[in-house]
C-alpha positions as CSV (number, residue, x, y, z in Angstrom):
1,X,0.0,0.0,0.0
2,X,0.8,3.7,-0.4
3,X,2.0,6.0,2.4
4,X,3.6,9.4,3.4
5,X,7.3,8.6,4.8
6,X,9.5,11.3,6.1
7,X,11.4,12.8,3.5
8,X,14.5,14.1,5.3
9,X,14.7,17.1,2.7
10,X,12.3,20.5,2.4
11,X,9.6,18.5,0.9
12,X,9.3,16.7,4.8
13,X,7.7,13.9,3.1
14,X,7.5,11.3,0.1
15,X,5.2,8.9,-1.4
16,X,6.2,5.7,-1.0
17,X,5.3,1.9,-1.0
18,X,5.2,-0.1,2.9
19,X,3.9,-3.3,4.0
20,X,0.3,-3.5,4.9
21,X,-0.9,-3.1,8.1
22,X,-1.7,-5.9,10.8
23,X,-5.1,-5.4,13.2
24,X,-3.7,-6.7,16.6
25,X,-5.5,-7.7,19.7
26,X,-8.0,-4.6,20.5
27,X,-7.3,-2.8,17.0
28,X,-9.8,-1.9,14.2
29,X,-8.3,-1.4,11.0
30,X,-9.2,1.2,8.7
31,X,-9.4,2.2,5.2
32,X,-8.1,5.5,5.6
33,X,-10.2,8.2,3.0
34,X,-8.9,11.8,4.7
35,X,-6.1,12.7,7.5
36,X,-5.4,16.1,9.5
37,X,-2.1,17.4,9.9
38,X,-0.9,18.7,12.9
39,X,1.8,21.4,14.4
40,X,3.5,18.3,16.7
41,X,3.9,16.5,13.5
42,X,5.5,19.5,11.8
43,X,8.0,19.5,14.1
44,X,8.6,15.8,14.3
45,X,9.5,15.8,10.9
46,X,11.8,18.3,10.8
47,X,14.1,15.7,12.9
48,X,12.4,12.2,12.3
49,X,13.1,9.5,14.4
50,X,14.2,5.9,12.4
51,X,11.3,3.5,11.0
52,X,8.8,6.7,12.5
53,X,5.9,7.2,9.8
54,X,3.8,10.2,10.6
55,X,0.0,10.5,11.2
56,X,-2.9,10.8,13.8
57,X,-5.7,12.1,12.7
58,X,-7.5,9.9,10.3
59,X,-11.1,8.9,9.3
60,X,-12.1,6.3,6.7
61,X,-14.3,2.8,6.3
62,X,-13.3,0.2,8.8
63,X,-12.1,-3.0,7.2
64,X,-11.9,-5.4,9.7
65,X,-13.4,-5.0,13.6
66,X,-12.8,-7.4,16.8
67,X,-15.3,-8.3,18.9
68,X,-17.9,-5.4,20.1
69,X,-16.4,-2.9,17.6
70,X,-17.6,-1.3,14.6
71,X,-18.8,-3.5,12.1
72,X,-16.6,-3.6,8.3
73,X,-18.5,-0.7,6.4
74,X,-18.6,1.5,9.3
75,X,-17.4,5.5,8.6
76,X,-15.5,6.0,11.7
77,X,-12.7,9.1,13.1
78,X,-9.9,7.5,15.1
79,X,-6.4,8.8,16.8
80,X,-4.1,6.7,15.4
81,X,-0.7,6.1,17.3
82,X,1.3,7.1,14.0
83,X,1.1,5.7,10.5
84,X,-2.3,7.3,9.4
85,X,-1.0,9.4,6.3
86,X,-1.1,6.0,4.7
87,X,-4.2,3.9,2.4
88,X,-4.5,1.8,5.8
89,X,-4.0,2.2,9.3
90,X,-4.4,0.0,12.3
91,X,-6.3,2.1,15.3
92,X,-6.6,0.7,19.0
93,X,-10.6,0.5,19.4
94,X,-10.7,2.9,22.4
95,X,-9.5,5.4,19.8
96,X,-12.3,5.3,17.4
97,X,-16.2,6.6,16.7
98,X,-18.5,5.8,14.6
99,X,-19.3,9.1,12.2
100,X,-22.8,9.7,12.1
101,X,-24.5,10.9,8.2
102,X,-24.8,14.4,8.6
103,X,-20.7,14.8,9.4
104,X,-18.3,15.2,6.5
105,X,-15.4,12.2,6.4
106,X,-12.9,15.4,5.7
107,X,-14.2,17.2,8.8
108,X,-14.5,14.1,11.4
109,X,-10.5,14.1,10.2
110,X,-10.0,17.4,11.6
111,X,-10.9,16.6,15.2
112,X,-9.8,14.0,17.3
113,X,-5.7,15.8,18.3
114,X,-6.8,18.6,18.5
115,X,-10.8,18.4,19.7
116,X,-9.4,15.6,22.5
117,X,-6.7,18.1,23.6
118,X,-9.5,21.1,24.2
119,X,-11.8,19.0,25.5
120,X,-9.3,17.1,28.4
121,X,-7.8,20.5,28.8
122,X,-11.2,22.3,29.8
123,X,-12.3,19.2,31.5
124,X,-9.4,19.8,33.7
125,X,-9.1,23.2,34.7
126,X,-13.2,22.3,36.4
127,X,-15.8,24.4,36.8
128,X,-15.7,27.7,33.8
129,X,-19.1,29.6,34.7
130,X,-18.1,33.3,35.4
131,X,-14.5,32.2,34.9
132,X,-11.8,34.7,32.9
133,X,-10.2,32.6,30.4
134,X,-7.3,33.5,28.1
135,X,-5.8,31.4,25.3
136,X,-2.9,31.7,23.2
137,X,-2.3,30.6,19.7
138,X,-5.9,30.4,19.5
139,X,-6.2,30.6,15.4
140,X,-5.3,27.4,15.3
141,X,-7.2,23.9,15.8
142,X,-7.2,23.4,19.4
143,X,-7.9,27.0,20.0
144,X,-11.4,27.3,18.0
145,X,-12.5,24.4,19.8
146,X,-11.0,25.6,23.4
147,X,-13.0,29.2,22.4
148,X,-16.2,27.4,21.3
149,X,-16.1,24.7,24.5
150,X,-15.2,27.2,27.2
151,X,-17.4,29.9,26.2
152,X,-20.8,27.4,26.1
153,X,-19.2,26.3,29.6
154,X,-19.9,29.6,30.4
155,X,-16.2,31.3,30.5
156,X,-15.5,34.7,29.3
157,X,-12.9,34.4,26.9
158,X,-10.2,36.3,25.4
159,X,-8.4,34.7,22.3
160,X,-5.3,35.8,21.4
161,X,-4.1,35.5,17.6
162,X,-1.5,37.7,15.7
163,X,-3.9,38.0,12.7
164,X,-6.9,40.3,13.2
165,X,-8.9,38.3,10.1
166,X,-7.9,34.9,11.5
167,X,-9.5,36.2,14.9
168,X,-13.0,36.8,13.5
169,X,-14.3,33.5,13.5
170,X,-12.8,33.1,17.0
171,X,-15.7,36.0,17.7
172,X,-18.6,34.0,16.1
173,X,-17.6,31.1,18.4
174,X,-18.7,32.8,21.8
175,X,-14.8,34.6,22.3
176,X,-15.9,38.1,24.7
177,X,-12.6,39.7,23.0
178,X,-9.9,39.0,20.4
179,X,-6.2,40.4,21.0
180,X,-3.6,40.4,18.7
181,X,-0.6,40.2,21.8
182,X,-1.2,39.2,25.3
183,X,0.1,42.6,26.4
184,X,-2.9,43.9,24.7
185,X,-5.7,41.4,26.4
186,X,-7.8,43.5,29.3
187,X,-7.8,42.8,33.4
188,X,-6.4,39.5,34.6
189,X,-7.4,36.2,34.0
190,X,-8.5,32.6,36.0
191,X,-7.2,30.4,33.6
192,X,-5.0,30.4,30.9
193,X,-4.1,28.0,28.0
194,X,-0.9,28.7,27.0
195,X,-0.1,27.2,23.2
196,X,2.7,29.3,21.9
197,X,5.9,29.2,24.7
198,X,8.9,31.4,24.7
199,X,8.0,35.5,25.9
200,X,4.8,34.4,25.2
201,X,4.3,32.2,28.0
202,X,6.1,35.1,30.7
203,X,3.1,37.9,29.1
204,X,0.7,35.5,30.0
205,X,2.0,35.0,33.8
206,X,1.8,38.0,34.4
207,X,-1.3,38.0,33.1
208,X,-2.5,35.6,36.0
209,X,-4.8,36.4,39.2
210,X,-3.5,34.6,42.4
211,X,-4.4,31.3,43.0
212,X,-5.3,30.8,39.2
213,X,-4.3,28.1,36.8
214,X,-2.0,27.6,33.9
215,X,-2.2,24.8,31.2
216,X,0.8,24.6,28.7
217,X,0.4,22.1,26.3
218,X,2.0,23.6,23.1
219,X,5.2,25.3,21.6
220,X,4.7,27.4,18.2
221,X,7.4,29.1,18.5
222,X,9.6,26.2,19.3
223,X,11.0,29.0,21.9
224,X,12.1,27.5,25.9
225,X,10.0,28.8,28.7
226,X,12.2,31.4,30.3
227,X,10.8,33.1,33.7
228,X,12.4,36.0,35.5
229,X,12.4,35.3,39.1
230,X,10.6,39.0,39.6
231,X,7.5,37.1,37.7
232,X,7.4,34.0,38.9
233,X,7.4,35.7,42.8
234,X,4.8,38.0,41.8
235,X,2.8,35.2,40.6
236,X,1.3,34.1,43.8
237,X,-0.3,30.5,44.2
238,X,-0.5,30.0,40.5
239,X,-0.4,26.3,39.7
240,X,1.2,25.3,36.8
241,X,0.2,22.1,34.9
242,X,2.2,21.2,31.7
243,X,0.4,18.3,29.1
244,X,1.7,16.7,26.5
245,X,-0.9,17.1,23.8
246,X,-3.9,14.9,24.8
247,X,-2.6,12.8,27.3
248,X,-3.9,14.6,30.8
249,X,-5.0,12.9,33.4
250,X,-8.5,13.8,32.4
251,X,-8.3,11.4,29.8
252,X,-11.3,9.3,29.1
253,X,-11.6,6.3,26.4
254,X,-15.4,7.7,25.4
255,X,-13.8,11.2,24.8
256,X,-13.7,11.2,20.7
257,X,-17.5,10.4,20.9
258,X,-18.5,12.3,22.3
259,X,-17.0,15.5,20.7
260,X,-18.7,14.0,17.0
261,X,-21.7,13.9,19.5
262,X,-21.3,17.6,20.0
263,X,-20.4,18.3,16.5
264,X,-23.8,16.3,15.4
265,X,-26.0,18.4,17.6
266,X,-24.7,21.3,16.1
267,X,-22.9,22.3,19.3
268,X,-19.1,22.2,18.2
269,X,-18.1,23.2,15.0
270,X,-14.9,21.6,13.3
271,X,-12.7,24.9,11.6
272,X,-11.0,23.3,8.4
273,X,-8.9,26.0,7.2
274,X,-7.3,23.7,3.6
275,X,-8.6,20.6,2.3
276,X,-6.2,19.1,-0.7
277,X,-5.1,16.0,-2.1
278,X,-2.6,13.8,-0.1
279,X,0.0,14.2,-2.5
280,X,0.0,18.0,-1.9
281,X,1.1,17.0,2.0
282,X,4.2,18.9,1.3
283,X,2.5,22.0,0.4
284,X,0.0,22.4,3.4
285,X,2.9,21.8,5.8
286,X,4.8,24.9,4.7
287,X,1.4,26.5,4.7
288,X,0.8,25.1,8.2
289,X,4.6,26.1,9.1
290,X,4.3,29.6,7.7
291,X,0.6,30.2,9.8
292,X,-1.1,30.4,6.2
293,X,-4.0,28.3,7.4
294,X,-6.1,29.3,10.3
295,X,-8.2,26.7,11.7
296,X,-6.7,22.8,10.7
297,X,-5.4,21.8,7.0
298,X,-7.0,17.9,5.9
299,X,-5.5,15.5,3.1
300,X,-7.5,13.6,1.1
301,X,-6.4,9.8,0.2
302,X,-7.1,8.8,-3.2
């Protein structure tokens, strides 16, 4: 079968022939139709590991299903642990959903990284009703659905995003303001998601009430974390809480349906900012490194 490999060049990645994939114990495996790319994987590639083949994000047809999972047929979204940009892709079954009719296959594709990472997030920081909540890098996948999610929760949000135009949809989805620099966001905050790292991440501490919460679960700017020791002392009782991605500890295996649930019900809307062909891959990740796409960039397999 066909799949993207890392390229170890400017193109990132090639098309190339692999072995097909084997369903294990607990997997589903899937005919893969459309796959999201996503800023982690960026990176990844730009140093690959050996025998690594990117890819998350997928939705397709299963092909075959174990015991109690979705039958051969089935339209499902799944987080895959790697090896999605490929024809087929074997998914652990706690990973998958069925896709209901009225979602798009190229949509569902869009969600799972970056709809399981808002969701755990929010799930974690508690209760948001009457809460001041700031989020950084919010143009991009996780932050439309942190702004959309937090603000029906009941938090007043401020988004923050460099691009005024890339910031308007951010205001249709319930954000109370949209800043282009943290330094320019109003009054202190409860919670803040911080996406972005570097002098970004030491604007928004500052930013922070006492006794509130930080979530740092990205790096844009591939930039350390560096605090002054005036900031970090000024900051009094802020708890910090640093995620990898998805994984938090408010993980749960029924977590992917029931964001297509939401996104059914009309409730959560998925942003796809550039939907192409899989052998364009290369393209949309310079796009997607150069912040040409707001919202998440989707591949279709054909």
């Amino acid at each position: 079968m066909r799949a993207l490999l890392p390229s170890n060049d400017q193109q990132l990645v090639t098309m190339a022939d692999v072995e097909e994939p084997t369903r294990g114990d607990g997997e589903i495996l899937i005919a893969v139709e459309a796959f999201s790319v996503n800023r982690g994987e960026l990176f990844l590639l730009a140093e690959p590991r050996p025998n690594w083949r990117p890819g998350q994000d997928v939705a397709g047809t299963v092909v075959e299903s174990g015991d109690g999972g979705p039958a051969p047929g089935t339209r499902v979204v799944a987080l895959a642990d790697w090896e999605g940009w490929a024809e087929r892709v074997a998914v652990p079954a706690s990973r998958v959903a069925a896709i209901p009719d009225q979602i798009k296959i190229t949509d569902a594709a869009a969600l799972p990284l970056a709809g399981l990472t808002a969701l755990r997030v929010l799930r974690r920081a508690g209760a948001l009703w009457g809460q001041r909540l700031l989020i950084t890098g919010a143009s991009g996948g996780v932050g439309h659905f942190v702004t959309e999610l937090a603000s029906a929760a009941g938090a007043e949000v401020t988004a923050v995003t460099r691009s005024a135009e890339r910031g308007e949809r951010l205001a249709d989805l319930g954000a109370a303001a949209v800043v282009r620099t943290v330094e320019d966001a109003d009054g202190e905050f409860d919670v803040i998601f911080e996406t972005v790292a570097g002098d970004v991440f030491t604007s928004a501490l500052r930013k922070a009430k006492p006794d509130s919460q930080i979530f740092w679960f990205g790096q844009a700017s591939k930039e350390p974390i560096t605090v002054p020791f005036s900031t970090a002392m000024a900051s009094h009782g802020v708890r910090i809480e640093v995620f990898s991605y998805h994984y938090t500890p408010a993980a749960r295996d029924d977590d992917l349906a029931t964001l297509v649930g939401l996104v059914a019900q009309g409730r959560l809307h998925i942003e796809v900012g550039r939907e192409a062909p899989w052998d364009q891959t290369s393209e949309v990740l310079q796009d997607l490194h150069d912040r040409r796409i707001r919202g998440k960039a989707v591949l279709t397999v054909g």
